[in-house]
N, C-alpha and C positions, 0 to 999 in steps of 0.2 A: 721143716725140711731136715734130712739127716744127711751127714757126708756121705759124699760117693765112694770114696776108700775105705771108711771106717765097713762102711756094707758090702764093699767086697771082700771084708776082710773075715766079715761075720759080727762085727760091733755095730751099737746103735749109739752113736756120738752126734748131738743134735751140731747142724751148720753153722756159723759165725760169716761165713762171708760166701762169694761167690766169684767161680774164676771169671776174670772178663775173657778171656779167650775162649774157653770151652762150653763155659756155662753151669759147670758142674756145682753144686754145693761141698765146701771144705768147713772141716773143722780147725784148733787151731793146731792141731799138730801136723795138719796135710795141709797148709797154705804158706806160700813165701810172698813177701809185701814188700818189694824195693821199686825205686823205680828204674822202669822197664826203656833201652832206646829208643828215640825217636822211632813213629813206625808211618809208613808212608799211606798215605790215601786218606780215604776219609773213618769217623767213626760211622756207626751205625744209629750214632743218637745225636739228637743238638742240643746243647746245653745252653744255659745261659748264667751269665758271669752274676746277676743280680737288678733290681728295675728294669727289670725286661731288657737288658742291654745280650748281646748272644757273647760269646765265648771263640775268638778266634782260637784256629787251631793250635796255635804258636803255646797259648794259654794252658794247653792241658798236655804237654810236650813232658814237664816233668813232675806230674803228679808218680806218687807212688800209687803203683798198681798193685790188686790182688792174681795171683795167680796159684792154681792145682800144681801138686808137684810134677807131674807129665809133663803139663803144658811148660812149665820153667824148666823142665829139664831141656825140653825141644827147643825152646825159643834160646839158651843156651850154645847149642850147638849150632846155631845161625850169627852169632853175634863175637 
């Protein structure tokens, strides 16, 4: 997979990560990895903490997240 910026930009920079919000493939100069606020509702996946035990939400509250520089710039101006 190649970055979605690097290929608008006209570069072929292969991905390292992927935004969780958007979905887009980033390289590592088009991605920010902190962690993101609490966000309300559910995820879109279930996880599980380990021996089959699941992963309350509470649990993944402050993982650092990847996100596109878009998406962090927008989730910025919410926070």
């Amino acid at each position: 997979m190649k970055c979605f910026e690097c290929a608008k930009n006209g570069k072929d920079s292969d991905t390292v990560a992927v935004c969780i919000i958007c979905g887009r493939g980033v390289c590592k100069d088009h991605l920010v990895r902190e962690e993101t606020p609490v966000w309300e509702g559910e995820y879109s996946i279930k996880l599980k903490c380990g021996m089959g035990i699941s992963c309350d939400y509470k649990d993944i509250q402050h993982w650092k997240k990847v996100l596109c520089m878009p998406c962090h710039e927008a989730m910025k101006e919410n926070y």
